[in-house]
C-alpha positions in Angstrom: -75.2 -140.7 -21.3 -72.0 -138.1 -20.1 -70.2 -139.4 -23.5 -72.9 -138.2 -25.5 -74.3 -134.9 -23.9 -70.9 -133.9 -24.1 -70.6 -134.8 -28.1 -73.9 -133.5 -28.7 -73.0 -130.6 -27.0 -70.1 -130.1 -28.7 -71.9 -130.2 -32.0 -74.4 -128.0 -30.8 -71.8 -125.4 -30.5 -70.5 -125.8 -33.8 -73.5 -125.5 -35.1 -74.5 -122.0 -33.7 -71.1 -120.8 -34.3 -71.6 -121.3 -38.4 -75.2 -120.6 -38.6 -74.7 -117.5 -36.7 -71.8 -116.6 -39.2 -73.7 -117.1 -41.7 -76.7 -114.8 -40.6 -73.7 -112.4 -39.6 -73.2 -112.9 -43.3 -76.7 -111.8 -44.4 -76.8 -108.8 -41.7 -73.5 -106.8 -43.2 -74.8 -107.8 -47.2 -77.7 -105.6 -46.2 -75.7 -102.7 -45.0 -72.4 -103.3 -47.6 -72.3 -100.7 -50.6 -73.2 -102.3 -53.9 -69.5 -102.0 -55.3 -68.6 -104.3 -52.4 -70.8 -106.8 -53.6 -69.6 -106.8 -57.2 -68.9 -109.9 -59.4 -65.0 -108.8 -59.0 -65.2 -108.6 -55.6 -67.1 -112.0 -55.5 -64.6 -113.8 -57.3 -61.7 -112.4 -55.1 -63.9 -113.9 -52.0 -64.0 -116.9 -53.5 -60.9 -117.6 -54.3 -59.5 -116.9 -50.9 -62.7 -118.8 -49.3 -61.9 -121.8 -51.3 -58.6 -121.7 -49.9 -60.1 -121.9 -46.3 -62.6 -124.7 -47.4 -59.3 -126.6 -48.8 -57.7 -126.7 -45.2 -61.4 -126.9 -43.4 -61.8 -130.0 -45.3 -58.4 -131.8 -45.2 -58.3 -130.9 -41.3 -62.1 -132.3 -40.7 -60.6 -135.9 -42.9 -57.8 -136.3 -40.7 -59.7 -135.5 -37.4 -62.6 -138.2 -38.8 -59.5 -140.7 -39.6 -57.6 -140.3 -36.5 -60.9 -140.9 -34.6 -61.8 -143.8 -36.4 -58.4 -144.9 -35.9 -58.4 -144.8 -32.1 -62.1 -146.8 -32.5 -60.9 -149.7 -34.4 -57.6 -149.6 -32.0 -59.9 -149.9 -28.9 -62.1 -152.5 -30.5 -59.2 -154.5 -31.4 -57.5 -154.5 -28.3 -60.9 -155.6 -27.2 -61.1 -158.9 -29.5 -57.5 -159.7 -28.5 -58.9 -159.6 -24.6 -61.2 -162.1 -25.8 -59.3 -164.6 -27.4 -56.4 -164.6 -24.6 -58.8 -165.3 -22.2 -60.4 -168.1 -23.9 -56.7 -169.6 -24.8 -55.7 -168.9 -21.2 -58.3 -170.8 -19.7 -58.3 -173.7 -22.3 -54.6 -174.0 -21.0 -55.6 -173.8 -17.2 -57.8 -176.8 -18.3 -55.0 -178.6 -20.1 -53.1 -178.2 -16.8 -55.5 -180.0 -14.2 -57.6 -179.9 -11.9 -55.3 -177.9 -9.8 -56.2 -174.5 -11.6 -59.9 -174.8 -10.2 -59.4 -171.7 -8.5 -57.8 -170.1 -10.8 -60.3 -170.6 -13.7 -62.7 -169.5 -11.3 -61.4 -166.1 -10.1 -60.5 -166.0 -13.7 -64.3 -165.8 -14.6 -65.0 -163.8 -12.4 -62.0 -161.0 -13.1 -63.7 -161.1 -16.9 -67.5 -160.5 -15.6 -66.7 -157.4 -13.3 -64.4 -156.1 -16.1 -67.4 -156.1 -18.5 -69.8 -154.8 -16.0 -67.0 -151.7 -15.0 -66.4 -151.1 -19.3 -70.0 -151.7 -20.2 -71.9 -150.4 -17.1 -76.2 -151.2 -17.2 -76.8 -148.1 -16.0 -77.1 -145.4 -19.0 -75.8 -142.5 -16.4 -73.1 -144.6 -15.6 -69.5 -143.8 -17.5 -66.9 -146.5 -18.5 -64.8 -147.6 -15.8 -61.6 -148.7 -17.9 -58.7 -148.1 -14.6 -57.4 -152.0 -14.6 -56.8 -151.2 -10.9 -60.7 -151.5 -10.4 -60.4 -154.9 -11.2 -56.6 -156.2 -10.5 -55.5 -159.6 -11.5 -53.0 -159.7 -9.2 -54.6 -162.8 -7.6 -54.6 -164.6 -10.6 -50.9 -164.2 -11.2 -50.4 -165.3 -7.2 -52.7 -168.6 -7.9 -50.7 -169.3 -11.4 -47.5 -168.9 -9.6 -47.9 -171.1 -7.1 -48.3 -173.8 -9.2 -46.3 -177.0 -8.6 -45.8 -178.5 -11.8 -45.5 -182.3 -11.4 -44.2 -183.2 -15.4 -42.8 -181.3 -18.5 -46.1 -180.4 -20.1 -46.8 -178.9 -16.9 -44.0 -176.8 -16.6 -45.0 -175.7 -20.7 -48.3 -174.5 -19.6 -47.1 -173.1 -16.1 -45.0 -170.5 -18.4 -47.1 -170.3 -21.3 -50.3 -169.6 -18.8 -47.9 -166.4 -17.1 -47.3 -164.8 -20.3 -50.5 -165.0 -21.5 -51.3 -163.7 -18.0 -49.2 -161.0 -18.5 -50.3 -160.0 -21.5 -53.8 -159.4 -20.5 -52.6 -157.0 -18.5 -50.8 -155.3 -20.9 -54.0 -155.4 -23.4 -55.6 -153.8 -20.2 -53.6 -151.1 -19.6 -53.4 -150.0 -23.1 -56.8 -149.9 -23.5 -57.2 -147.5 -20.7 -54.1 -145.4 -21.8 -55.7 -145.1 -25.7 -59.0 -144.1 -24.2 -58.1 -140.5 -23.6 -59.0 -138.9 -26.9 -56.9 -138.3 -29.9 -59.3 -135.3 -30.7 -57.2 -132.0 -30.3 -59.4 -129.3 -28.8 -56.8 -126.4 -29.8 -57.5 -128.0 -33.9 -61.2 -128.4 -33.1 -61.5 -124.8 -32.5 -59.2 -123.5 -35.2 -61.9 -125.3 -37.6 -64.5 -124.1 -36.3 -63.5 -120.8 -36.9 -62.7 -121.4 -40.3 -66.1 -123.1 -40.9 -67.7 -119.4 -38.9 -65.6 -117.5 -41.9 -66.6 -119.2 -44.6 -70.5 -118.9 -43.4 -70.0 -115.6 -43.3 -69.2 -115.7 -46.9 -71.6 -118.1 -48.0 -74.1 -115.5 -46.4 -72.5 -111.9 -47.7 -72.9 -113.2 -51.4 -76.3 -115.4 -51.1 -79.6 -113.4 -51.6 -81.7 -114.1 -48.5 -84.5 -116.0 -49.6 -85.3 -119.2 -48.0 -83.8 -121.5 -50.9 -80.6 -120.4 -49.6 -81.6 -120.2 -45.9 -82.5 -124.0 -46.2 -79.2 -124.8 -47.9 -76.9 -122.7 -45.5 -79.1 -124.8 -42.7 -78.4 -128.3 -44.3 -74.6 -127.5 -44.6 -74.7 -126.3 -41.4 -76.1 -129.6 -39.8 -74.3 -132.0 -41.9 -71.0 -130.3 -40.6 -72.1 -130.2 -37.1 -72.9 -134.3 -37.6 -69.6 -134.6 -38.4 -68.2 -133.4 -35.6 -70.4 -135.5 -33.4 -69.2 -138.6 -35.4 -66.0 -137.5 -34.4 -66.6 -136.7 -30.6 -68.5 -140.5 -30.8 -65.2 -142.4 -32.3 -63.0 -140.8 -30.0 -64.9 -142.0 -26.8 -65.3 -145.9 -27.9 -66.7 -147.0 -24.4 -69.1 -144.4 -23.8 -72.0 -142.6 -25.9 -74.3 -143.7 -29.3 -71.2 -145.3 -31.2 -69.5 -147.8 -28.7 -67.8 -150.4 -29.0 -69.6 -154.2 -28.6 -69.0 -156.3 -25.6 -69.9 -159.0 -27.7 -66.2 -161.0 -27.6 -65.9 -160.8 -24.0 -69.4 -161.9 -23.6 -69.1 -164.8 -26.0 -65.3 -165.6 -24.1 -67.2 -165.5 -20.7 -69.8 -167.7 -21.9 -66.8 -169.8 -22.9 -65.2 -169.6 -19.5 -68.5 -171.8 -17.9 -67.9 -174.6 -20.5 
């Protein structure tokens, strides 16, 4: 799928850049002068690396919590969707027979929203614009309503804010799914990460222990940053979001 070539690709990336830091690394140790390399020397490094692995690691928590963040927003947004709609058309029920048609292109406003968030196609990206699927109809048929008693009237008003609110839930949905991932913050860790490996590989003997450790780190950092790339696009790639409550409150529409 688009979402996750590009995370993938993205990780991919990161990866290179620290595993090609750290052979950097391993390159100049060969050519460095022995008092460069001296247990003085190392210490200094390491102090000033840890620094850099301080801020490398607070920066990668809050980039992992701001994309979780905007996930379980999403998914949220999602269940309220759900419930709304059920309520909404238990209420069109309540209200008579009169709000046939409205149930109806109520139904069918929730199928073709699934089908343009959650698309069968795996090429296919999210569609989340709630001007592919307007409900302006739907607010036209409530409207026109002629409510003959006082419950009537109750529902008539109850049903248009509820109404209303859907579309709210829609729009914010589509406005959150931009990304809260900054790409200027993305790359300033990844450089840090590139001059840390360099250190990691200046005061590491090569010998493959070491190769297969700087290799490890190197993948479990560029997972993380896939994780993030994955949170921050909810509706498309491996870790998406379940259609699950607006499948079960369609299901609940045909009852």
């Amino acid at each position: 799928e688009i979402g996750v070539l590009s995370s993938i690709a993205t990780a991919t990336v990161v990866l290179a850049c620290v595993v090609g830091s750290a052979l950097l690394g391993m390159f100049i140790r060969a050519r460095l002068p022995d008092h460069h390399l001296s247990p003085e020397t190392k210490d200094s490094v390491k102090l000033a690396m840890g620094l850099v692995a301080t801020m490398v690691a607070l920066i990668l928590g809050l980039l992992i919590a701001s994309a979780k963040s905007s996930f379980d927003a999403e998914r949220n947004g999602v269940a309220q969707m759900a419930a709304k709609i059920v309520f909404l058309d238990r209420m069109l029920v309540d209200y008579g027979p009169e709000t046939t048609e409205a149930r109806q292109l109520l139904r069918h406003s929730v199928a073709r929203a699934i089908a343009e968030m959650w698309p069968d196609r795996k090429s296919a990206q999210s569609q989340l614009d709630p001007t592919a699927t307007p409900a302006d109809g739907l607010y036209a048929l409530i409207q026109q309503l002629s409510p003959k008693t006082e419950l009537q009237r109750v529902l008539k008003s109850q049903t248009m804010g509820i109404a209303f609110d859907l579309g709210q839930l829609r729009w914010l949905e589509f406005e959150q799914s931009g990304g809260s991932v900054s790409m200027p913050i993305l790359i300033i860790m990844t450089s840090w990460l590139a001059i840390l490996f360099v250190s990691f590989g200046l005061f590491s003997p090569p010998n493959g222990t070491v190769v297969a450790s700087l290799l490890l780190v190197a993948l479990s950092v560029s997972a993380a940053i896939f994780l993030i790339m994955e949170l921050d696009r909810p509706f498309d790639g491996a870790i998406q979001i379940s259609s699950e409550p607006l499948d079960n409150a369609l299901a609940h529409l045909h009852k």
